[in-house]
N, CA, C and O of each residue as an XYZ file, in Angstrom:
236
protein
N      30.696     12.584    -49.123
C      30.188     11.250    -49.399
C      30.333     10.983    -50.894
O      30.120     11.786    -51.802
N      30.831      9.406    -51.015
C      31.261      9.544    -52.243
C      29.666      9.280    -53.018
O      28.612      9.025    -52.435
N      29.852      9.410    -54.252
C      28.047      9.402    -55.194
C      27.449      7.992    -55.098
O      26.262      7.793    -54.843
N      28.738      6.621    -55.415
C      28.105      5.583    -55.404
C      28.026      4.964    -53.699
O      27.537      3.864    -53.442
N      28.418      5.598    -52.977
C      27.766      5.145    -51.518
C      26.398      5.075    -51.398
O      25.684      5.978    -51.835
N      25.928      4.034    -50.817
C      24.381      3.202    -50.515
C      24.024      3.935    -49.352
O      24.519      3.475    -48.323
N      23.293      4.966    -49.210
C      22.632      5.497    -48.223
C      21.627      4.653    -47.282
O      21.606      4.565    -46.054
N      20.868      4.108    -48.182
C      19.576      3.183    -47.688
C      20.024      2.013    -48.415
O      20.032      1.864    -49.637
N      20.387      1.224    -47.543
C      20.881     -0.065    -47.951
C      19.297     -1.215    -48.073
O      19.297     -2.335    -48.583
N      18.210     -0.579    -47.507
C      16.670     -1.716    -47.832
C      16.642     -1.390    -49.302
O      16.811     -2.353    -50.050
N      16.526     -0.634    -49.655
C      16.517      0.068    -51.181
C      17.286      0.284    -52.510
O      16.954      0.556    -53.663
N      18.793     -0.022    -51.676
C      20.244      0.102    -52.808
C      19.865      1.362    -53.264
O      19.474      1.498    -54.423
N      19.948      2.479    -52.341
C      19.831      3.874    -53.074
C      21.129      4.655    -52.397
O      21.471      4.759    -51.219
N      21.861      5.293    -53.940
C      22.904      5.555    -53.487
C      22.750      6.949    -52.971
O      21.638      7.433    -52.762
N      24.038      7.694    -52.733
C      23.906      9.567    -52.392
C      23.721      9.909    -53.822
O      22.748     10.653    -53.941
N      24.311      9.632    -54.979
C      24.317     10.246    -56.078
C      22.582     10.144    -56.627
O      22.011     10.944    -57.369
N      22.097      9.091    -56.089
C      20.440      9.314    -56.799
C      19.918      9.985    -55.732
O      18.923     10.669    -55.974
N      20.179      9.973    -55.026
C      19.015     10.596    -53.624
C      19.309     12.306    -53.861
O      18.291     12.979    -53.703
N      20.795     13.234    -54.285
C      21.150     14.250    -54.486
C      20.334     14.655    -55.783
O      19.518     15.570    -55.670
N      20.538     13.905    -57.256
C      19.980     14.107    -58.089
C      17.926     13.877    -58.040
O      17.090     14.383    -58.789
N      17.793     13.239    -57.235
C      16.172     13.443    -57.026
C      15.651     14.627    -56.636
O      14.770     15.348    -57.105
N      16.848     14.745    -55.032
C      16.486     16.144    -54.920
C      16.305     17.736    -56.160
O      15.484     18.556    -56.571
N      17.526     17.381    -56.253
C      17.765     18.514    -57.393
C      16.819     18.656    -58.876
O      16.511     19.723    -59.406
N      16.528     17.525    -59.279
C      15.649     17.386    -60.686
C      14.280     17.516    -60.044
O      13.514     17.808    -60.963
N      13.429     17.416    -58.595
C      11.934     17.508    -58.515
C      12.014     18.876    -57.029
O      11.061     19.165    -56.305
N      13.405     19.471    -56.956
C      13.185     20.187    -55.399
C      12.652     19.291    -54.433
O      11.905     19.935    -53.697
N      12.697     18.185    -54.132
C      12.538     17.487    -52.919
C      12.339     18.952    -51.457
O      12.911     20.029    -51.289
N      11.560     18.423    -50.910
C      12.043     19.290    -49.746
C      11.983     18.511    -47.941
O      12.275     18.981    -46.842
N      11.516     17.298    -48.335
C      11.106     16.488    -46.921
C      11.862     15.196    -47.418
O      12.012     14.925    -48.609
N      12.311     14.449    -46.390
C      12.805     13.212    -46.386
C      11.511     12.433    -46.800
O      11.803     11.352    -47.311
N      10.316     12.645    -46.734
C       9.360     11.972    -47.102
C       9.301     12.292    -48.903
O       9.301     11.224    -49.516
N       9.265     13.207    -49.585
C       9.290     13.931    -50.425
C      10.523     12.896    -51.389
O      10.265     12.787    -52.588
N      11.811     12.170    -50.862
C      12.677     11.679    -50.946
C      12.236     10.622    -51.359
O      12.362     10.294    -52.538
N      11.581      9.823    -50.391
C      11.040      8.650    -50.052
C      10.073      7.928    -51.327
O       9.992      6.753    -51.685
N       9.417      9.125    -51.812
C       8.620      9.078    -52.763
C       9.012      8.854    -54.235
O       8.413      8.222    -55.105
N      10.209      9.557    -54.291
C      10.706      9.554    -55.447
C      11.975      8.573    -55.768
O      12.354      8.210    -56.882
N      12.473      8.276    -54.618
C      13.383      6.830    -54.776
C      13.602      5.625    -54.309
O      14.504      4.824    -54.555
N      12.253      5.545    -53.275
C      11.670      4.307    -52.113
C      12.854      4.538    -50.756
O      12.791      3.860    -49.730
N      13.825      5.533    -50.972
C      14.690      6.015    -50.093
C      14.153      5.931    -48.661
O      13.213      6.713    -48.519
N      14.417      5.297    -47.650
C      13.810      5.752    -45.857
C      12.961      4.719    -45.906
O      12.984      4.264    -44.762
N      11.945      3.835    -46.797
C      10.536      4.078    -46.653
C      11.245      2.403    -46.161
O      10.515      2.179    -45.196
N      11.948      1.481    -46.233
C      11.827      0.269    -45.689
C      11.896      0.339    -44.126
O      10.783      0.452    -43.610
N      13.108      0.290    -43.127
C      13.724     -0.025    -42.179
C      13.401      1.648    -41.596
O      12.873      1.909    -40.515
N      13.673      2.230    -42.190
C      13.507      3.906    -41.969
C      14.994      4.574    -41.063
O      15.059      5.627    -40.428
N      15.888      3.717    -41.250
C      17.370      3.622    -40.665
C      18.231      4.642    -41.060
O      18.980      5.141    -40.219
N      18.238      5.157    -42.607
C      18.747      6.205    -43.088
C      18.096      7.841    -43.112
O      18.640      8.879    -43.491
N      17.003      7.659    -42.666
C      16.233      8.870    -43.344
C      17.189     10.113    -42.162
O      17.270     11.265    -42.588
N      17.693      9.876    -41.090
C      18.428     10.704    -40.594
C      19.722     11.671    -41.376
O      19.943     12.881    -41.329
N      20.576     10.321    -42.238
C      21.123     10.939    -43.681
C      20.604     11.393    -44.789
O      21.278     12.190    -45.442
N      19.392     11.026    -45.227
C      18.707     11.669    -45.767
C      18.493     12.941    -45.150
O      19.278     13.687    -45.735
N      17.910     13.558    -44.353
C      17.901     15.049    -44.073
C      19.084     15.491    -43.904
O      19.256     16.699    -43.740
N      19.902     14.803    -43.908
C      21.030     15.238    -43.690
C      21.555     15.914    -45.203
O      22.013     17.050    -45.080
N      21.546     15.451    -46.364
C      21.777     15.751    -47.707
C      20.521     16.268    -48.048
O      20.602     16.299    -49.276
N      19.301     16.738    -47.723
C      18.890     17.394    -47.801
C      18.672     18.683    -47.416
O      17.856     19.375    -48.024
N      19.548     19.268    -46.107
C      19.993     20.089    -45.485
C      21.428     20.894    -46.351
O      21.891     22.030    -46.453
N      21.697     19.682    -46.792
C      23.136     20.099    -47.623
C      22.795     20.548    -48.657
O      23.499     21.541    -48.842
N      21.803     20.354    -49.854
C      21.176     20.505    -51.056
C      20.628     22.290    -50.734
O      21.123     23.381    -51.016
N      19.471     21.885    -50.065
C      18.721     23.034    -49.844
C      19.395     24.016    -48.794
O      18.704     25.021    -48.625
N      20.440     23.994    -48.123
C      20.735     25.095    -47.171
C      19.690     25.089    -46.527
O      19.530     25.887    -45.604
């Protein structure tokens, strides 16, 4: 996925901020995500990709 792709399009949050959130606070829950970039928290449509790059981050 490229960095400036819009993961959560309610939010305009791309993969490149949702990867770097993870990585700069250890995110460990799509909620955890949610918190730190309003990522999931509208429509809740993406949070499936969200664990998904969070699966990828954290192994």
């Amino acid at each position: 996925m490229d960095r400036d792709e819009i993961v959560c399009h309610c939010m305009e949050v791309s993969y490149g901020e949702i990867v770097a959130a993870i990585k700069a606070n250890t995110l460990k829950t799509v909620e955890d995500v949610g918190e730190a970039t309003n990522a999931g928290t509208g429509c809740g449509g993406c949070q499936t990709v969200i664990q998904e790059i969070l699966d990828e981050i954290n192994g």
